[in-house]
Each structure stands twice: as C-alpha cells, then as structure tokens.
N, C-alpha and C positions, 0 to 999 in steps of 0.2 A: 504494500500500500504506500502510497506517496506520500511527503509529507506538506503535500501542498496549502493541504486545511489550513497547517498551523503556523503558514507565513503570514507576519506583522508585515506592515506596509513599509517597511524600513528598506526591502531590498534584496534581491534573490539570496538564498540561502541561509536567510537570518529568520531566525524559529523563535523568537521570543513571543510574540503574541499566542494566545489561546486560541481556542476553536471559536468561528462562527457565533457572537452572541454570547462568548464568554467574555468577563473582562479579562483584562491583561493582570500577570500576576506580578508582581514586586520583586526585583532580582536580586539578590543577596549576592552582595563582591566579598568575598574571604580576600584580606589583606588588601583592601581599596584605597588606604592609603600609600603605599609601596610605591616603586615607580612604574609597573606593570598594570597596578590594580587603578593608581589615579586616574591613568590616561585613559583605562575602562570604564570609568565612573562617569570620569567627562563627556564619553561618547555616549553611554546610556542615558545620560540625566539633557546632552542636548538634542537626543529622538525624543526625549517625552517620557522616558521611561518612568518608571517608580523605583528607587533604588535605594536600597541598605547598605550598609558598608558596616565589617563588621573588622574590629582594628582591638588592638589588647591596650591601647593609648589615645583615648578619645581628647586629652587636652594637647595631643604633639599640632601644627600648625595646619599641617596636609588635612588630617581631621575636618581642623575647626572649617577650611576654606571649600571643602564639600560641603560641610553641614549648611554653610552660607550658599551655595551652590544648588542646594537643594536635597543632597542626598538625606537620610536619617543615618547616624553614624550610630553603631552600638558596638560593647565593649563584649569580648569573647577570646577567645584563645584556644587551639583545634588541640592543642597539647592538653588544656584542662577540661575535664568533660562536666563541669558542673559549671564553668563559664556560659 
C-alpha cells in the first residue's frame, strides 16, 4: 500500500501529516537543541508544524530561542527513564 494518504502538503516524500481529516500530530525532536536537532526545529516550526523539543537543559540559550520561536521545549533525558 502506498503511503500517499499520509502526505502533508509540505512536499513529496514528507509523511508528517495524518490521514485525510485527521489532525496533524505534534512532532517530538529528541535533542532539538543540538546542532542537528535546531536546524530541524526550524524547519518544522517554519511548515506550521507543532513541535516539542525535548532537551535535558531547558534554561541553555538554543532552548530559550525555540521556545520564542514557537516550539514547547520540555526537559527529559533518553538515558533517565523516569525523565
């Protein structure tokens, strides 16, 4: 089966949007502050997306200038599982 349903208007081969009359779901960046994870942030939050960012250091700078940016920054850490 194709995955054509589940093309967002964003651009061949990009699957982010949900099916037909669902909303779109909220995409969670593990390490969106980074320099791999910012530049990803940026590009989701300038499609429109809805976007978390989840960072072990919500008060470093990268943070705060998503948070203004639009993302929701929240604190977590893949090494602590109770984070």
């Amino acid at each position: 089966m194709a995955a054509s349903h589940l093309a967002a208007p964003h651009g061949p081969g990009v699957l982010l949007g949900g099916a037909p009359g669902v909303p779109p779901a909220m995409v969670l960046v593990v390490g969106g502050t980074g320099m791999l994870g910012s530049v990803v942030t940026r590009k989701l939050l300038d499609r429109g997306e809805q976007v978390r960012v989840m960072t072990r250091d919500t008060t470093q700078a990268e943070a705060k200038r998503l948070a203004d940016a639009g993302a929701e920054v929240v604190v977590g850490d893949l090494r602590d599982a109770e984070s």
